[in-house]
C-alpha positions in Angstrom: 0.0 0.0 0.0 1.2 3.5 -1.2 2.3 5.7 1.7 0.6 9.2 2.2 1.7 12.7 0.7 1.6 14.1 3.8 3.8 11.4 5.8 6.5 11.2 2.8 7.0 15.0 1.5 7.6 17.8 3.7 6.5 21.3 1.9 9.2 24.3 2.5 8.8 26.6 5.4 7.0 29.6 2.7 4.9 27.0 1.5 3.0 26.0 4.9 2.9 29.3 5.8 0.8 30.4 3.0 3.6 32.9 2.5 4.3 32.2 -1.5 2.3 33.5 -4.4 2.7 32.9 -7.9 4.2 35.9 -8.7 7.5 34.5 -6.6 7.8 32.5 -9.9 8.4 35.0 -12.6 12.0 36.1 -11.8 13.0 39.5 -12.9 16.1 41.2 -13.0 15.7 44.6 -11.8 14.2 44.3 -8.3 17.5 42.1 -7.4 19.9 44.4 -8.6 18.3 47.3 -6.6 17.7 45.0 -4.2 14.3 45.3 -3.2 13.7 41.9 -4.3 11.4 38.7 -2.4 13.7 37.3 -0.4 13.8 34.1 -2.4 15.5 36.1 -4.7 17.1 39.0 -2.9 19.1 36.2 -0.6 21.9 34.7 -2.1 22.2 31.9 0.2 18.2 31.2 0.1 18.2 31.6 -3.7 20.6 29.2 -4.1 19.2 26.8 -1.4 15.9 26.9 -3.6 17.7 26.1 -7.2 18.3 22.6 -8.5 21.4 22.4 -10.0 20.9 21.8 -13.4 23.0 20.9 -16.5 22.6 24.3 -18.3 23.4 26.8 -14.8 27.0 24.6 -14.1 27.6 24.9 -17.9 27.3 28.5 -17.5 28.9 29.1 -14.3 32.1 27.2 -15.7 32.1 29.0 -18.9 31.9 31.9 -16.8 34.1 32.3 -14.1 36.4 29.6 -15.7 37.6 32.4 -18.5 37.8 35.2 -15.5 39.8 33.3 -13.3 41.5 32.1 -16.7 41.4 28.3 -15.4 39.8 27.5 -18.7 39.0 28.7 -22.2 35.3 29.4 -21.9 33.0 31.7 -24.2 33.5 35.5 -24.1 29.7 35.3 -25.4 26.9 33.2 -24.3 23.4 33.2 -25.2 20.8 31.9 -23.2 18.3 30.5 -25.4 14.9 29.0 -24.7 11.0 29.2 -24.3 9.0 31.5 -22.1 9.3 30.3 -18.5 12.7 27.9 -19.6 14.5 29.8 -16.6 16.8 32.2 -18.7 16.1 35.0 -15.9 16.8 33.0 -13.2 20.5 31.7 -14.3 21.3 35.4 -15.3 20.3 36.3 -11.1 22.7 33.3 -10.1 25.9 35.1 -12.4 25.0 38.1 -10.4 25.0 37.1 -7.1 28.5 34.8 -7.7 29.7 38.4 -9.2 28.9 39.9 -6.0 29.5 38.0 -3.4 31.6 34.6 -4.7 33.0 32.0 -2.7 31.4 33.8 0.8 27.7 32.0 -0.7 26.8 28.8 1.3 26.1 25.7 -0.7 27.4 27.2 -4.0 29.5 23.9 -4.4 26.6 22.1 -5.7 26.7 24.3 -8.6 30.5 24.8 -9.2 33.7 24.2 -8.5 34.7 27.1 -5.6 38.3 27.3 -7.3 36.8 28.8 -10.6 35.0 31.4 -8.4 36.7 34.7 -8.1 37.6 35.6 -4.6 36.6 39.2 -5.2 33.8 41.0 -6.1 33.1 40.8 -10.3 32.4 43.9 -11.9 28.1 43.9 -13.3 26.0 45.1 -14.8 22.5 43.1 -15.3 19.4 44.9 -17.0 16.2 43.7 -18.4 14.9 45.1 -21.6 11.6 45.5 -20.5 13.0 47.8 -17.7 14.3 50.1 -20.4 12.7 53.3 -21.8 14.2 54.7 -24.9 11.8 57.8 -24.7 12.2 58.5 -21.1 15.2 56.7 -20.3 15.7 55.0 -16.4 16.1 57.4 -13.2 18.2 56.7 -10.3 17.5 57.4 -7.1 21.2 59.7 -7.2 19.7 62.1 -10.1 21.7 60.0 -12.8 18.6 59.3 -15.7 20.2 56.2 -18.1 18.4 57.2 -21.8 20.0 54.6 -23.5 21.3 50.6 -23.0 25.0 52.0 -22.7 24.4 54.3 -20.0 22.9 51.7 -17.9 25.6 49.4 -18.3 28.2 52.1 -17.7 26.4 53.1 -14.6 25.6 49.9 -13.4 29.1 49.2 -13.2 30.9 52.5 -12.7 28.0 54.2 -11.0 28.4 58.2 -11.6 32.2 58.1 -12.4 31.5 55.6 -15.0 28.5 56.7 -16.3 30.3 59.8 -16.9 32.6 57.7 -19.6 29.7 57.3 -22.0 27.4 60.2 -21.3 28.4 62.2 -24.7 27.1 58.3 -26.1 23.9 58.2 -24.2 22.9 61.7 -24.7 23.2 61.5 -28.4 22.0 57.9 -28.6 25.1 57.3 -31.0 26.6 53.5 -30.0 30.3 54.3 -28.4 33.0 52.2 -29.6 35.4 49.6 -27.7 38.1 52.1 -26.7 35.1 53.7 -24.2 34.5 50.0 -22.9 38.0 49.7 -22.1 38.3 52.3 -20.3 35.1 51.6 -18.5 36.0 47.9 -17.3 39.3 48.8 -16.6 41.0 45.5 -17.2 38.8 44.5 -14.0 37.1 40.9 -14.3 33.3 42.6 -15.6 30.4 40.1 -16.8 27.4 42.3 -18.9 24.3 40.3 -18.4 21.2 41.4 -21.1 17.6 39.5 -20.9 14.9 39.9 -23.1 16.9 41.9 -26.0 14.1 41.6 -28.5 11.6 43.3 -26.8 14.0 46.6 -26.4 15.5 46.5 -30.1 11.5 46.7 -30.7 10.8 49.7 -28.5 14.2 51.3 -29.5 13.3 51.2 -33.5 10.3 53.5 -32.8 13.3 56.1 -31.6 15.1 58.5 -34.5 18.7 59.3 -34.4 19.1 61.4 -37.4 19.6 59.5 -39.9 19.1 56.3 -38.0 17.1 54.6 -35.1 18.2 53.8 -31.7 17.5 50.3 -32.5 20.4 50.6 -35.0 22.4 52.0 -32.6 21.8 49.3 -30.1 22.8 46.6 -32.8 26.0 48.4 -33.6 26.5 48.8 -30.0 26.2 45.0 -29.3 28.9 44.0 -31.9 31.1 46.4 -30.4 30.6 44.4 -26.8 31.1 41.1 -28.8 33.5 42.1 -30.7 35.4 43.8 -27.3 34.9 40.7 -25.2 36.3 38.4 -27.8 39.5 40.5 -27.5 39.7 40.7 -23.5 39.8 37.3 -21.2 38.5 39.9 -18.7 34.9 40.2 -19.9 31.7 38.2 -20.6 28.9 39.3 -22.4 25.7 36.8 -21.6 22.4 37.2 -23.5 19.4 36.0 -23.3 16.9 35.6 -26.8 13.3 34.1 -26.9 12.8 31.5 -29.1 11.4 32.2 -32.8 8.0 31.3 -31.8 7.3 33.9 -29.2 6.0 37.9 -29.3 9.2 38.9 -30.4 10.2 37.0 -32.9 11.2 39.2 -36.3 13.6 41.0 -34.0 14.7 37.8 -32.4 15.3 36.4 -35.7 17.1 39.9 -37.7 19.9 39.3 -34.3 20.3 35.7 -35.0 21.0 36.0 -38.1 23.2 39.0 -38.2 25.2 37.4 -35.4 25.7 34.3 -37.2 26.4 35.7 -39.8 29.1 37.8 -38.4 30.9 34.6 -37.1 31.1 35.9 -33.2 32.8 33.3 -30.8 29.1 32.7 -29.3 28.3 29.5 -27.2 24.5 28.7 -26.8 23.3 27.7 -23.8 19.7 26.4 -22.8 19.1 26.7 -18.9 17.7 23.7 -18.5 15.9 20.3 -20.6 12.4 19.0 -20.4 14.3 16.1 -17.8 15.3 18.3 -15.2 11.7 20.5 -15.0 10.6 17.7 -12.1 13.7 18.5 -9.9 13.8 21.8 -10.1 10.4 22.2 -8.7 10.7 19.6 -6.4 13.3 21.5 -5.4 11.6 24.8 -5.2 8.5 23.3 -3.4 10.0 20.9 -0.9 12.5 20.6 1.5 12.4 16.8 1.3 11.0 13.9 -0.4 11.1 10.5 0.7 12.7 8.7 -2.4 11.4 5.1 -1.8 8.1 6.8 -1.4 8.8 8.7 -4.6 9.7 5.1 -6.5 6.9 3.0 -5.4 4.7 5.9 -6.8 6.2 6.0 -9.9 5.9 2.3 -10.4 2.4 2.3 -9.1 1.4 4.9 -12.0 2.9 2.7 -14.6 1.9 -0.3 -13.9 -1.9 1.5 -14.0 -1.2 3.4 -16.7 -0.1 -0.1 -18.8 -3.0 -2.1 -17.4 -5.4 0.7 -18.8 -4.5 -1.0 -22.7 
């Protein structure tokens, strides 16, 4: 006889409490980096406690840190690549909490080997296209308004000093070249993290710059980054693209074929496979299931599911 739910899996602490909603499940960028996030995603430590380790988020932590510590090649560009909901967003939050805080995060060994992990903080800058507003730019709480991609990354990384770099850039809405980007990292291990790039270049197209379009601009600038971080071992560019199917898909489609066609030194990267969906929200959901329980389930359902012929 099958043994109980309730006597072989033990919900998390948030989930008996009543103190999750659904919205805890779309991951954005933005409220982390300002930090102002749910904890579940603000907390390094509990972030990491509630993420399965899956094939695509080592992958992309060795690629990573592997080519800023230079203990391996790696990829100085990586898209992430994969449906709605595939969990894109929520690998680009773990980069940025490695890049600020490293080793010092508990349990991080299940996703990587601590001797590619900096022991110093990691130079970011992580921004959301949706967050953007190529009409009214981004404000900061210091005065600073971002108007264009650049800018944020310049001052996401170099707050006022560094946005000062590339203001001439962002106040024209002209892409800057590498020489600006080399001064603005510094030689300092930097990772540039972009997700949902379609939806900007959309918004961005509707915006003149003389005789060209902000979108434009934001092409040109991200062959500059590509072609800068291909020259560097101390920076990574990771991006993230929808797939061809969703809202976005003409301007998802114009960058994947421009980029191929430009030959960058790209890896692609898919978060996670259709195999690991059951661990990681077994892993999200419960702090532990009882495995022989979870087998003689399993077998159960089969055995119904073949006698049903």
């Amino acid at each position: 006889m099958l043994q109980s739910i309730f006597n072989t899996c033990v919900p998390r602490t948030e989930i008996q409490g009543g103190e999750i909603s659904v919205e805890l499940f779309a991951a954005k960028i933005r409220p982390v980096v300002e930090r102002n996030a749910p904890q579940v995603y603000n907390d390094a430590e509990v972030f990491f406690a509630n993420t399965f380790p899956t094939d695509g988020i080592q992958t992309l932590i060795r690629e990573v840190f592997g080519r800023l510590t230079g203990q391996s090649a790696g990829s100085p560009v990586i898209r992430l690549e994969t449906s709605f909901g595939g969990g894109k967003t929520h690998d680009e939050i773990a980069l940025w909490h490695i890049c600020k805080q490293g080793r010092r995060i508990p349990g991080l060994e299940r996703f990587a080997d601590l001797n590619l992990i900096p022991d110093r903080t990691v130079q970011v800058a992580a921004i959301d296209g949706r967050d953007l507003d190529p009409e009214n730019g981004v404000f900061h709480a210091d005065g600073i308004t971002t108007k264009t991609l650049w800018g944020e990354i310049a001052y996401q990384i170099g707050g006022i000093e560094g946005y000062q770099l590339l203001k001439g850039s962002d106040d024209s809405g002209v892409s800057p070249g590498t020489s600006v980007l080399e001064r603005l990292t510094n030689s300092k291990p930097t990772v540039i993290i972009l997700d949902e790039i379609a939806r900007y270049l959309r918004a961005a197209e509707a915006k003149s710059i003389g005789a060209s379009t902000l979108g434009k601009q934001v092409v040109a600038f991200l062959f500059s980054l590509m072609d800068f971080a291909a020259s560097v071992n101390h920076l990574v560019f990771v991006y993230s693209l929808a797939s061809a199917a969703d809202t976005f898909s003409e301007e998802t489609a114009t960058l994947n074929e421009t980029i191929r066609a430009s030959a960058r030194q790209e890896r692609v990267l898919s978060p996670s496979t259709d195999m690991e969906i059951y661990n990681i929200v077994k892993q999200r959901i419960f702090d532990s299931v009882e495995a022989k329980a979870a087998a003689d389930a399993a077998r159960e359902y089969l055995s119904a599911y073949q006698g049903a012929d």
